[in-house]
C-alpha positions as CSV (number, residue, x, y, z in Angstrom):
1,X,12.2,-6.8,-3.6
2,X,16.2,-5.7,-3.6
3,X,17.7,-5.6,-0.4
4,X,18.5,-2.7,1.5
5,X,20.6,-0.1,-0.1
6,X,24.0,-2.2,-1.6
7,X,25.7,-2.8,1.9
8,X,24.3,-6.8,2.3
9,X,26.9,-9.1,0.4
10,X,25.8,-11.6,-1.8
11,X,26.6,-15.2,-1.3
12,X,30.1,-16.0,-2.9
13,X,30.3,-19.1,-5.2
14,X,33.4,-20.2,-2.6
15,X,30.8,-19.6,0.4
16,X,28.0,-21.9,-1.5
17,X,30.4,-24.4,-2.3
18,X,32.2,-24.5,1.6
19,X,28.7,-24.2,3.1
20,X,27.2,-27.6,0.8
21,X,30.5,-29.7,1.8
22,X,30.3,-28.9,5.5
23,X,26.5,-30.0,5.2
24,X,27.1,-32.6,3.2
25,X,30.0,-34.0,5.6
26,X,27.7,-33.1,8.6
27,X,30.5,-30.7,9.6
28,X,28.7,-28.0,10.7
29,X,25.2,-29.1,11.9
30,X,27.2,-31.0,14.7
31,X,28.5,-27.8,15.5
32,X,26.5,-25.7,18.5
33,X,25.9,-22.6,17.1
34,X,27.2,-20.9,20.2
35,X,31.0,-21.7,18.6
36,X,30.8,-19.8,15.2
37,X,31.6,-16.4,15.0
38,X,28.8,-13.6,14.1
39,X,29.8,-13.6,11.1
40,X,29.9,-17.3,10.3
41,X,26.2,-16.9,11.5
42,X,25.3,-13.9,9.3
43,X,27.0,-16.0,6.0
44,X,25.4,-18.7,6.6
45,X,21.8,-16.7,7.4
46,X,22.4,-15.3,4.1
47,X,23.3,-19.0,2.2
48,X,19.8,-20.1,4.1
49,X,18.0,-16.8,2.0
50,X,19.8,-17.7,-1.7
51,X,18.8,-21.3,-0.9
52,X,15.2,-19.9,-0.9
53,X,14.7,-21.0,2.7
54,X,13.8,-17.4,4.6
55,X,12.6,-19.1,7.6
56,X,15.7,-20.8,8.4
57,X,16.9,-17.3,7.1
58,X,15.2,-15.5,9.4
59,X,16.1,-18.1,12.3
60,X,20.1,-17.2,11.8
61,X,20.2,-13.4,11.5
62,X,18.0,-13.7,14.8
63,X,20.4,-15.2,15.9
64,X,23.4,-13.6,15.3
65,X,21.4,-10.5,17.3
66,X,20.9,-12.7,20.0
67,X,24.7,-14.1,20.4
68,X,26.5,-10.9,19.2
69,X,24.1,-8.2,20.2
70,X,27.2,-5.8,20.2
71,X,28.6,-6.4,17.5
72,X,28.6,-4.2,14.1
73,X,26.1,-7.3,12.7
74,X,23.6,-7.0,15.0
75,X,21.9,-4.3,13.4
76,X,22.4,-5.9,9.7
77,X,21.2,-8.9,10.6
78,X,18.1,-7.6,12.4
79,X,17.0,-5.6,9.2
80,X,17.9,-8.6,7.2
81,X,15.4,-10.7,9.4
82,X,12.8,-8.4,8.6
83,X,13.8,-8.9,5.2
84,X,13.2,-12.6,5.5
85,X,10.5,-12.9,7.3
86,X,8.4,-10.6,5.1
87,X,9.8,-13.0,1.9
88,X,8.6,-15.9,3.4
89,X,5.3,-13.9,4.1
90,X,5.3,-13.3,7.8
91,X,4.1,-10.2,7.6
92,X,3.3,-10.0,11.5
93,X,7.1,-11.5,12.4
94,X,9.0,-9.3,9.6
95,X,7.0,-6.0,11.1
96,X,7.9,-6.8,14.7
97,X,11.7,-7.2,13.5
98,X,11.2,-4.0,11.5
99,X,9.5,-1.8,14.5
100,X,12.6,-3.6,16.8
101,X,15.4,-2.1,14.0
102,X,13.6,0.8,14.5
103,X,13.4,1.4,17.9
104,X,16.7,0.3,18.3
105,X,18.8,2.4,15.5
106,X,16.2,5.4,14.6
107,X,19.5,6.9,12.7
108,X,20.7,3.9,10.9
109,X,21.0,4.3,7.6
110,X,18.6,1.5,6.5
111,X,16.0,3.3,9.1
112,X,13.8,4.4,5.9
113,X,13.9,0.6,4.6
114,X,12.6,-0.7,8.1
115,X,9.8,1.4,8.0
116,X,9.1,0.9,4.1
117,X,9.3,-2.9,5.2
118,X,6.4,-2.2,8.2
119,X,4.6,-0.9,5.5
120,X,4.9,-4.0,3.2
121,X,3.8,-5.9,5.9
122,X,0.4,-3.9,5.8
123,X,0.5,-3.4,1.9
124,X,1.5,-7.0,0.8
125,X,-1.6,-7.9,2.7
126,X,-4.2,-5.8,0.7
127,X,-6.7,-8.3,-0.6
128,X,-9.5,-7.9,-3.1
129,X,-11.5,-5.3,-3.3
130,X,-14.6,-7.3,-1.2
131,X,-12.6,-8.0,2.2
132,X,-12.1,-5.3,4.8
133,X,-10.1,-2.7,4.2
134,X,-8.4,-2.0,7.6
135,X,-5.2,-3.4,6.2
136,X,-5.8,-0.4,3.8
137,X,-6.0,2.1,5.9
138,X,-2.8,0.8,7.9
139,X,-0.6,0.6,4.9
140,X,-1.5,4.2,3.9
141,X,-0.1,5.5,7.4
142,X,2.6,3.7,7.2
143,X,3.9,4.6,3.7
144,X,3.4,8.1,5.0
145,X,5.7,8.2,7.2
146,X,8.4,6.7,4.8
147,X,7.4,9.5,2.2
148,X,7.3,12.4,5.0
149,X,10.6,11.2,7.1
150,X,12.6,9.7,4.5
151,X,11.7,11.5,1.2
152,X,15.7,12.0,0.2
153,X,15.3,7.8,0.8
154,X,15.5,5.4,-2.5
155,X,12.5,4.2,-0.6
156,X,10.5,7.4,-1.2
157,X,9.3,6.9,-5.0
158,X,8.3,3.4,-4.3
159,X,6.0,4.1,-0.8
160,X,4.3,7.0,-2.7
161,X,3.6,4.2,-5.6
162,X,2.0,2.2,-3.3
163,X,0.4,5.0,-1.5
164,X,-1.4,5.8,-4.6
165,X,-2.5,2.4,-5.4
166,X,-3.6,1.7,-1.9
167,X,-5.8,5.2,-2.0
168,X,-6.9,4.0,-5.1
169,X,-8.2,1.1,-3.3
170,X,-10.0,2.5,-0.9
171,X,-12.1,4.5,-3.5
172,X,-12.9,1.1,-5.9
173,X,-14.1,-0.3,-2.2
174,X,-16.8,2.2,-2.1
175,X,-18.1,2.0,-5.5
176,X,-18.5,-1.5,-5.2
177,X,-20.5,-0.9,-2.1
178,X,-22.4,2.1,-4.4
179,X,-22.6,-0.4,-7.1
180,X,-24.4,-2.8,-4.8
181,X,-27.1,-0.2,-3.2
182,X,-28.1,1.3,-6.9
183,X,-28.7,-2.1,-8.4
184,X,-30.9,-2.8,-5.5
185,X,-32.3,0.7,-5.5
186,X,-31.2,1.9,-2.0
187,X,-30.3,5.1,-3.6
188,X,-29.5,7.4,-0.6
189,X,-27.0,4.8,0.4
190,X,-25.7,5.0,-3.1
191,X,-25.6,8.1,-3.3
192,X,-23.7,8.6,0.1
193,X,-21.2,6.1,-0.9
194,X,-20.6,8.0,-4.5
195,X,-20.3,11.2,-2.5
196,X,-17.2,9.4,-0.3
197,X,-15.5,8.7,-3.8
198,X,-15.7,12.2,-5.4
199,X,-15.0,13.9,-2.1
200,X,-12.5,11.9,-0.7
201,X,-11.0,9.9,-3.2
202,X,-11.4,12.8,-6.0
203,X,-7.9,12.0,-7.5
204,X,-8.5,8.2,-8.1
205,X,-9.6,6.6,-11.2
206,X,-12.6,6.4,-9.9
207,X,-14.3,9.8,-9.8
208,X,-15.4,9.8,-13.4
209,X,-18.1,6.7,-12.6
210,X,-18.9,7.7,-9.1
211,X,-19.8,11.3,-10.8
212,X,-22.1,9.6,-13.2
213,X,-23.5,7.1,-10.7
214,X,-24.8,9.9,-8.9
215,X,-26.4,11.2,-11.9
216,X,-28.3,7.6,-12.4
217,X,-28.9,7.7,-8.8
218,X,-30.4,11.4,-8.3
219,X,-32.8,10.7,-11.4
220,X,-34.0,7.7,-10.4
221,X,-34.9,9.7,-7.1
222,X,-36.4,12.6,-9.2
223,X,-33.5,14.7,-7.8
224,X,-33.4,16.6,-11.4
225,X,-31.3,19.6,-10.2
226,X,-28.8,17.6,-8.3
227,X,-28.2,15.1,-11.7
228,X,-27.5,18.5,-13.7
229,X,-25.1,19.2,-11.1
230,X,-22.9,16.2,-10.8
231,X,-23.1,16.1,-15.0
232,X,-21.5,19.7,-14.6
233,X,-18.9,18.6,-12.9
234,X,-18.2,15.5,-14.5
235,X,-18.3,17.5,-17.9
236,X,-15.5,20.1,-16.6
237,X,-13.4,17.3,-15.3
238,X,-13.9,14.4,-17.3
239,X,-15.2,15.5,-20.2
240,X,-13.4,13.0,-22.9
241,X,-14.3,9.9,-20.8
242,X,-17.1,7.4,-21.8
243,X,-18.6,8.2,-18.3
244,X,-19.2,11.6,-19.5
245,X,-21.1,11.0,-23.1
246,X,-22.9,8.4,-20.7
247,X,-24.0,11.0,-18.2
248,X,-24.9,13.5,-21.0
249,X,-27.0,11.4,-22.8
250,X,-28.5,10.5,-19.6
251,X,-29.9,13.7,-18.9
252,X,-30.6,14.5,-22.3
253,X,-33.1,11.9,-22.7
254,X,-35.2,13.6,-19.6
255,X,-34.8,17.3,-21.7
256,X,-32.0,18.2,-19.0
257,X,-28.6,20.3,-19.4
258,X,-25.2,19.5,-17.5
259,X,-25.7,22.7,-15.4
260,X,-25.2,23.8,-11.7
261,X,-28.5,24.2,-10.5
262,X,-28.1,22.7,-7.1
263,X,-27.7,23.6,-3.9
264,X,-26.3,21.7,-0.6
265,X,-22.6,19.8,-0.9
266,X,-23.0,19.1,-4.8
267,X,-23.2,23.1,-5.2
268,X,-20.3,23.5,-2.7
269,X,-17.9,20.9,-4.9
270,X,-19.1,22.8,-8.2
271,X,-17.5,26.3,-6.7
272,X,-14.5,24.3,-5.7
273,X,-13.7,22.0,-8.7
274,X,-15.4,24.1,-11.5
275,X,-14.7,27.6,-10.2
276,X,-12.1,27.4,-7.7
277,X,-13.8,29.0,-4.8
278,X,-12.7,27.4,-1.6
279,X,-14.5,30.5,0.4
């Protein structure tokens, strides 16, 4: 992850090499940190963060906020705490210093990188597709608002990256659930779980499948007219996908036709995706 914008300096090979001989010597650690200046504390915070030590990182720029909350540091070294904390994987610390920058300098500049960094806190967290997707759903507000309140941002391409991939998610949750009801021939639960995917989630990767699921699902139910239906619109949307020559074969092997015969939400999503009529 880069840092915000290009305002945070990089450690100097004259600040590395005065920070190891003071350390080495003992110099400065007998030092109360009361007695350096803010920006003694910010340096050093940031000699903590190349040394790949964000929690003593973290610890510093805290603390320059604390000793010099006046001073023209203070902010930088609150968003570069949030920085830290989230690279040492504190999500809860780094989105608490995050929501602080942002309560406390809404017009900052790096205001659109706190709020991208609350929503790494959520995002970073996302774990396989089996766990609970709260995180998920958190993640996809929060990247929202960096795409809606900071779109001129270099923040803006990234969050709606990530928003995509987190949507995409959310719909690859449900067809494992699906997955797991049709193998075990719950197919009404199936089915309502498909349904989510193609209805929600109808831009993911994931609509092809769910489309064809339903056809294995409404057959297996005798549900003849609503198989022909979901093979319609599988055919008009995914047409040069395996799923498709899947689904066709499918209903050819019970003498049936990918048509919209149908009636109820499938019928409904036919006028829409197949005909364009949202009336």
């Amino acid at each position: 992850m880069k840092l915000p914008g290009n305002r945070i300096s990089q450690v100097s090979p004259l600040l590395l090499a005065f920070f190891l001989a003071a350390c080495g010597a003992g110099g400065d650690d007998e030092r109360p940190l009361e007695s350096f200046t803010a920006r003694e504390i910010f340096d050093r915070a940031e000699f903590e963060l190349a040394e790949n030590d964000p929690e003593e990182a973290a610890s510093l720029f805290g603390e320059v906020e604390r000793l010099y909350p006046y001073s023209e540091l203070a902010s930088r070294a609150l968003i570069m705490q949030a920085f830290s904390y989230h690279r040492d994987r504190d999500f809860e610390q780094s989105r608490a210093s995050a929501q602080r920058f942002l309560d406390f300098y809404p017009g900052d500049q790096d205001a659109a990188y706190a709020q991208y960094l609350l929503a790494l806190s959520y995002y970073d967290q996302i774990d396989e597709i089996g766990r609970d997707q709260g995180l998920t759903f958190q993640a996809l507000q929060s990247l929202r608002v960096v795409i809606e309140n900071y779109p001129d941002s270099e923040w803006a391409r990234s969050a709606m990256l990530k928003f995509d991939l987190a949507f995409d998610h959310l719909a690859a949750k449900e067809m494992e659930i699906g997955r797991y009801y049709l193998k075990r021939d719950h197919f009404m639960a199936a089915i309502n779980r498909f349904r989510v995917v193609v209805e929600e989630f109808g831009t993911t990767t994931h609509s092809a499948e769910a489309l064809y699921r339903l056809i294995e699902a409404y057959l297996s139910l005798g549900l003849e007219a609503e198989a022909q239906t979901a093979g319609a619109i599988l055919g008009h949307n995914f047409q040069s996908t395996e799923w498709y020559q899947d689904g066709f074969n499918l209903l050819t092997t019970r003498g049936l036709a990918p048509e919209a015969e149908a009636t109820g939400w499938l019928r409904e999503l036919y006028r829409r995706t197949v005909r364009g009529e949202w009336l």
